[in-house]
C-alpha positions as CSV (number, residue, x, y, z in Angstrom):
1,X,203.8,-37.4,-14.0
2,X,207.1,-35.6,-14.3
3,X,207.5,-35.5,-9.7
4,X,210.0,-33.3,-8.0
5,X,211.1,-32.8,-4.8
6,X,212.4,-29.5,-2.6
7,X,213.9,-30.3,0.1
8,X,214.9,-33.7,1.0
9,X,215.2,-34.1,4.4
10,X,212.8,-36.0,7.2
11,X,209.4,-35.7,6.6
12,X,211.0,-35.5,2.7
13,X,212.1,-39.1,3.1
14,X,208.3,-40.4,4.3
15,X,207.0,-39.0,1.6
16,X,209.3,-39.8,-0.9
17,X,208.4,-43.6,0.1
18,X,204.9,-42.9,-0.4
19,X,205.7,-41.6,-4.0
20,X,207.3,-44.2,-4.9
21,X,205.0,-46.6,-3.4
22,X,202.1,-45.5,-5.5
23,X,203.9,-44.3,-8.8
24,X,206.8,-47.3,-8.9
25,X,210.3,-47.6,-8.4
26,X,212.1,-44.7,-8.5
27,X,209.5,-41.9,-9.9
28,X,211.2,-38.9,-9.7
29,X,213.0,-36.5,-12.3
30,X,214.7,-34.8,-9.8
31,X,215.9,-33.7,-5.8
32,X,216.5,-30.5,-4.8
33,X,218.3,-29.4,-1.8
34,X,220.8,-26.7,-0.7
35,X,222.8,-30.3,1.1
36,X,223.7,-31.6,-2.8
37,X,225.0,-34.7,-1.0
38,X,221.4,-35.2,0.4
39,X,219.6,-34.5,-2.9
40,X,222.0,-37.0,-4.2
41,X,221.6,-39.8,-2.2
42,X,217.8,-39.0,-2.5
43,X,218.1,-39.4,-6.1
44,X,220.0,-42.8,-6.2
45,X,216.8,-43.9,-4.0
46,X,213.9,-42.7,-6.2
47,X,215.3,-41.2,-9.9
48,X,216.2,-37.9,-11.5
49,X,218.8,-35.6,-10.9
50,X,220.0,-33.4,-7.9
51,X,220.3,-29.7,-7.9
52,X,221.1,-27.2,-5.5
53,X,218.6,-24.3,-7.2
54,X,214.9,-24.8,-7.4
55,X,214.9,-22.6,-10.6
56,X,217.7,-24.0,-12.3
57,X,216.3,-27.3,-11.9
58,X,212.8,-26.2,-13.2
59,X,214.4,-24.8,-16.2
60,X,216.0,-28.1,-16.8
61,X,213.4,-30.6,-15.6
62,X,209.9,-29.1,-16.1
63,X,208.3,-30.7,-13.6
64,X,204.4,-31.7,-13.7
65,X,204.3,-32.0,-9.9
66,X,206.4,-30.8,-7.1
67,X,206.7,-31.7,-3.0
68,X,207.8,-28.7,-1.1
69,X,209.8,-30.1,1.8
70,X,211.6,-27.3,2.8
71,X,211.5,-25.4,6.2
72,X,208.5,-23.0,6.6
73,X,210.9,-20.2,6.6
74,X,212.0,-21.0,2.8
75,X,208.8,-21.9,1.3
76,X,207.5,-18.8,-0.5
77,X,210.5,-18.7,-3.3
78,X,209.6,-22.1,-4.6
79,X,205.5,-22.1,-4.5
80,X,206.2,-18.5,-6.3
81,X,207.8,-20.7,-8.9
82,X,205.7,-22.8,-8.9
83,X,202.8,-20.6,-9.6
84,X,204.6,-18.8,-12.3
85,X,205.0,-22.4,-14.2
86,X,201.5,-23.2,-13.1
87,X,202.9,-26.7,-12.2
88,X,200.7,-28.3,-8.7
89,X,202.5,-28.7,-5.6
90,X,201.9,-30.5,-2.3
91,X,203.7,-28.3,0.8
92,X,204.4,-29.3,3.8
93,X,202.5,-27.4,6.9
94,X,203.0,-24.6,7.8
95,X,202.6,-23.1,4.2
96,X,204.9,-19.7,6.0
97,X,206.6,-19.3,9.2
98,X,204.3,-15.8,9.3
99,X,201.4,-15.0,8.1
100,X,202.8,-12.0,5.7
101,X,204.5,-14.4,4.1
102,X,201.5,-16.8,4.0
103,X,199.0,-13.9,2.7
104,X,201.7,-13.5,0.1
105,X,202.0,-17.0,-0.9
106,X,197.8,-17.7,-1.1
107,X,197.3,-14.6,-3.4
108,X,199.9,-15.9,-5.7
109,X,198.1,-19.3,-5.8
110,X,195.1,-17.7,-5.6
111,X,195.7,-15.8,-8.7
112,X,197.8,-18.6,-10.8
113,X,195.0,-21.0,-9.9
114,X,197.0,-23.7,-8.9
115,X,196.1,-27.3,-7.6
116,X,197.9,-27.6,-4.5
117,X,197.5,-29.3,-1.6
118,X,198.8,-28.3,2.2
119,X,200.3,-31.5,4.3
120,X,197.7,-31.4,7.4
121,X,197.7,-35.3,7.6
122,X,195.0,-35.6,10.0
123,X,192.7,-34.7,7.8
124,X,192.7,-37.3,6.0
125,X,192.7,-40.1,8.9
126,X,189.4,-42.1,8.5
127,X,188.9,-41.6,12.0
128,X,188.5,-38.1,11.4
129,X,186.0,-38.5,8.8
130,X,183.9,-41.0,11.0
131,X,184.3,-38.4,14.4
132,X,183.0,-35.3,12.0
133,X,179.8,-38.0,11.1
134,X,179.1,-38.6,14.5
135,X,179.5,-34.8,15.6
136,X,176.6,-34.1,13.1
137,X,174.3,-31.7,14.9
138,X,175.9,-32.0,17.8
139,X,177.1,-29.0,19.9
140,X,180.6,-29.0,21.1
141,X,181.0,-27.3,24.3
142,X,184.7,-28.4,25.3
143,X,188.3,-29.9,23.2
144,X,191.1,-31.3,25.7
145,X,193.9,-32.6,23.4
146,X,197.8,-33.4,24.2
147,X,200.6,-34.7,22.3
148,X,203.8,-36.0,24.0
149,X,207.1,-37.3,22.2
150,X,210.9,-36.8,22.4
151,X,211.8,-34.4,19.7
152,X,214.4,-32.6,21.9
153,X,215.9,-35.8,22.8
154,X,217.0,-36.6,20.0
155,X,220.5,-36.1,18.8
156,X,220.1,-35.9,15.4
157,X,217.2,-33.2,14.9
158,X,217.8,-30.0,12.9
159,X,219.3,-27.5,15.0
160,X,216.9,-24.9,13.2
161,X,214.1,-26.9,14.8
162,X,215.4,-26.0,18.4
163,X,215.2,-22.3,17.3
164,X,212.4,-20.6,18.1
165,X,212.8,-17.4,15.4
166,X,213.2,-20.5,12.7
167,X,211.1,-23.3,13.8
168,X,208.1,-21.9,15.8
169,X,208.9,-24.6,18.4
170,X,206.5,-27.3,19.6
171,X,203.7,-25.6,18.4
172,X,204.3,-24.5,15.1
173,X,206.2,-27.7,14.2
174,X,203.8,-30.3,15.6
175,X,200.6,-28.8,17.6
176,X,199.7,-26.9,14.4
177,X,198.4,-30.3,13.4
178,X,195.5,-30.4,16.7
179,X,194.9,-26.8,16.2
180,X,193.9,-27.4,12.7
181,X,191.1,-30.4,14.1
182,X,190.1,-28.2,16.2
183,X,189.1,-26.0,13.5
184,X,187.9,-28.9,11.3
185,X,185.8,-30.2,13.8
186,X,184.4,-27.6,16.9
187,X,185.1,-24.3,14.8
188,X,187.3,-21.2,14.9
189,X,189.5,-20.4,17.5
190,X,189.2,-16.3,18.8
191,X,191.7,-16.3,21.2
192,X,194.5,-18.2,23.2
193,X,196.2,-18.1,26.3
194,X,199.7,-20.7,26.4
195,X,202.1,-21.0,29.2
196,X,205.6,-23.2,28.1
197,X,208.5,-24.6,30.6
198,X,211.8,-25.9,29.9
199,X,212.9,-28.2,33.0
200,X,214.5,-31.0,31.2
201,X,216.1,-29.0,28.4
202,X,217.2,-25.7,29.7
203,X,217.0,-22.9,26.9
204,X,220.9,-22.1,25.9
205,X,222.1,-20.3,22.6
206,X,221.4,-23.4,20.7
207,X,218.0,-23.7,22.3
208,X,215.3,-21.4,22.3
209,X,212.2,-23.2,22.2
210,X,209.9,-24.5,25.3
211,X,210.1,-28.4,25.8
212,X,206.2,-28.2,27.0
213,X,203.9,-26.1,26.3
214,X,200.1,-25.6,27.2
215,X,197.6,-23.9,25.7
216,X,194.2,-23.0,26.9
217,X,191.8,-21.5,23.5
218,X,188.2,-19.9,23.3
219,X,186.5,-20.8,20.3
220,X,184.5,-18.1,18.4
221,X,181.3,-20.3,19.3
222,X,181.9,-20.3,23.4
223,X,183.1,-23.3,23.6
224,X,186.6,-23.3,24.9
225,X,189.5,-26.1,25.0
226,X,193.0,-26.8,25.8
227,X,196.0,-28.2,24.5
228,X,198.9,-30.2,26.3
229,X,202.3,-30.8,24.3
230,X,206.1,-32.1,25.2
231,X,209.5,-32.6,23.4
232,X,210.6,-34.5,26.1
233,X,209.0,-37.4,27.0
234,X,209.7,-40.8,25.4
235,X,207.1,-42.8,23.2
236,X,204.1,-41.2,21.3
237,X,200.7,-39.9,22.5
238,X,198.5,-38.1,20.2
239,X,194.6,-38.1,21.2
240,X,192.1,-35.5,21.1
241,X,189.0,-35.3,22.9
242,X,185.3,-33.2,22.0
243,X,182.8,-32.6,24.5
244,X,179.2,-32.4,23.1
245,X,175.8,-31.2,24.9
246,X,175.0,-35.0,25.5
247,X,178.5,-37.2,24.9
248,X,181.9,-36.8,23.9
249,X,184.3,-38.5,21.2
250,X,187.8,-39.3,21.5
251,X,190.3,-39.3,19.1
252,X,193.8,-41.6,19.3
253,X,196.1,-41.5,16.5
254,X,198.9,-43.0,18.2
255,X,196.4,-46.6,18.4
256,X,194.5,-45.7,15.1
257,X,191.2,-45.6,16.7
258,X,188.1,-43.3,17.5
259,X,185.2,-43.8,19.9
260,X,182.5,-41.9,20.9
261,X,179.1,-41.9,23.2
262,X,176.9,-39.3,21.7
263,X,173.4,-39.0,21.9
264,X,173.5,-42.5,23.9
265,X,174.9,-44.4,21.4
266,X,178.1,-45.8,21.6
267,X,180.9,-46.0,18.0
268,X,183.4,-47.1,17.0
269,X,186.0,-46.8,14.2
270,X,189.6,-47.8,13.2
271,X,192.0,-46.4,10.4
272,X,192.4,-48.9,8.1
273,X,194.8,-46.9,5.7
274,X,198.0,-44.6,6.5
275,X,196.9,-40.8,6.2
276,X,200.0,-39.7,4.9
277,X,199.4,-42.0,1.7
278,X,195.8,-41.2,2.0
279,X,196.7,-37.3,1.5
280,X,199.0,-38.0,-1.6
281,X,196.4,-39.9,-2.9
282,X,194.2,-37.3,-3.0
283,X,196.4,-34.8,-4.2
284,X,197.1,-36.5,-7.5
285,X,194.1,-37.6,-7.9
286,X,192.3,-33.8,-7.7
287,X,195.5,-33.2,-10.5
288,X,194.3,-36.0,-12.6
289,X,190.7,-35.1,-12.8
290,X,191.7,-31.2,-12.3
291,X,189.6,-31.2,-9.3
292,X,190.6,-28.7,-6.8
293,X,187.7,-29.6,-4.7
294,X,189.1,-33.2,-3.8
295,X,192.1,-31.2,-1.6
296,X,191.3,-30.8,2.1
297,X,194.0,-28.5,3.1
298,X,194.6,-25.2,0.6
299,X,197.5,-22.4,1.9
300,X,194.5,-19.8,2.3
301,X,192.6,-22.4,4.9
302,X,196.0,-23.3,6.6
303,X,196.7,-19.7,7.4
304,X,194.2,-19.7,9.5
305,X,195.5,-22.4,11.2
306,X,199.2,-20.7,11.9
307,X,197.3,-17.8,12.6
308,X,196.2,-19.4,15.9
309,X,199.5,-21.0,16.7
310,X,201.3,-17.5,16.3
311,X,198.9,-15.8,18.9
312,X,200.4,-18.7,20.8
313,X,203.4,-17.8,20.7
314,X,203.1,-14.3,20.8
315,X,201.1,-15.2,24.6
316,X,204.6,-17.3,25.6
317,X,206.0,-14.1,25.5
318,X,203.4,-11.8,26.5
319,X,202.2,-13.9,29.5
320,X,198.8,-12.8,28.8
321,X,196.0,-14.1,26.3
322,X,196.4,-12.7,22.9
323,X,193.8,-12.6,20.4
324,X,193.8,-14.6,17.1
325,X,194.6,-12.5,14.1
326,X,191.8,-12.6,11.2
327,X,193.6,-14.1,7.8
């Protein structure tokens, strides 16, 4: 396959390695990204040219596959050219920054048909699959999750991501990713409530965005939950907990691992296999076999997702609960 990238910056460079990983050394025909320097040294990694313009550089490259790596606020340009050339694409979450723009964006794949694939990684954890086994028939009353890192302390992070009209802060960026499992495995979410802080990091011109946030949810099926996340606290925790009618599971993606006591029986299970490679697995191979079915995460379905991490932040600023908009 003819692969491309847009955009070439962090979560670029991950996937870039898994690219070339699973298609050989240097794969690509060609980088693009408004920094030409960037798309440059990018393309002295892994192959192909740089560009600065995403349609000059489908004019010259015709591309069988493209990455779209760019900031959810520039998105829709490229998957709209994409969809004109009917080429596949794998986009990084959030497909939009809004869900205009994301309504926009699904009904042009919708109507060019297009394989695509949206970059929830979780999804494709084998912890995941084994936790959605053992919730089977089970009722889930209750979902605690948190997620603590050091985003904000570190020097080199985009200064668009410390803005909350550009990034979405903590919750677009990164919770996004629990809000979607929460989906996936208890259901829809009808309504949030989220409260945010910034004692470490005071807000300034240059920052906008709460350093913690928490988020209290009602699911559409009763059951109700709660999210914890921080920018500013060193090391990694990622875990999600379900509460069923008779046990709970527990999800840890920081040690790879899932456990769970339901219906008296005690589980375990262990991700063998990196999800992010997992996911662009999958993606080519639903190209390969033209099997649209094979990708777990399409714009339309992760829409849904934002949806709930807007109302979010629409209740940071509202201070009250704010209901989750239908997509």
């Amino acid at each position: 396959m003819r692969i491309a990238f847009i955009g070439a910056g962090a979560i670029a460079q991950r996937h870039l390695k898994t690219v070339a990983a699973l298609c050989g050394e240097k794969p690509l025909v060609a980088v693009c990204d408004l920094d030409r320097g960037r798309a440059a040294a990018a393309c002295q990694d892994y192959g192909g040219n740089p560009y600065e313009d995403a349609a000059l550089m489908f004019k010259a490259e015709s591309p069988d596959v493209v990455f779209l790596c760019t900031p959810p606020f520039a998105r829709e340009d490229a998957v709209k050219l994409c969809c004109r050339k009917k080429t596949p694409f794998f986009c990084e979450k959030p497909p939009a920054a809004d869900l205009k723009t994301a309504a926009r964006i699904a009904e042009a794949v919708g109507k060019a048909a297009v394989i695509h694939s949206v970059g929830f990684m979780y999804r494709h954890a084998e912890t995941v699959d084994e936790c959605r086994r053992w919730l089977e028939g089970a009722r889930v009353t209750s979902v605690v999750s948190q997620v603590a890192c050091g985003v904000l302390l570190d020097p080199n992070l985009h200064a668009w991501s410390k803005l909350a009209d550009k990034s979405g802060g903590p919750l677009v960026e990164q919770a996004i990713n629990l809000v979607d499992l929460i989906r996936l495995l208890a259901g829809e979410i009808a309504e949030v409530h989220a409260f945010g802080s910034n004692q470490l990091v005071p807000r300034s011109e240059t920052v906008t965005v709460p350093e913690t946030v928490t988020l209290a949810c009602r699911l559409a099926s009763g059951a109700v939950g709660c999210h914890y996340h921080s920018w500013t606290q060193k090391g990694w925790t990622c875990q999600m907990e379900l509460r069923t009618d008779d046990g709970r599971a527990l999800l840890d993606f920081a040690a790879g691992k899932a456990t769970s006591t339901i219906r008296g029986e005690a589980k375990e299970a262990v991700s063998q296999k990196d999800y992010y490679v997992t996911e662009i697995e999958r993606f080519f191979q639903a190209i390969r076999e033209n099997n649209p079915s094979l990708v777990r995460s399409t714009v339309a379905d992760a829409a849904k997702s934002l949806a709930v991490v807007l109302a979010a932040n629409r209740s940071l600023e509202t201070g009250k609960p704010e209901k989750v908009q239908e997509v």
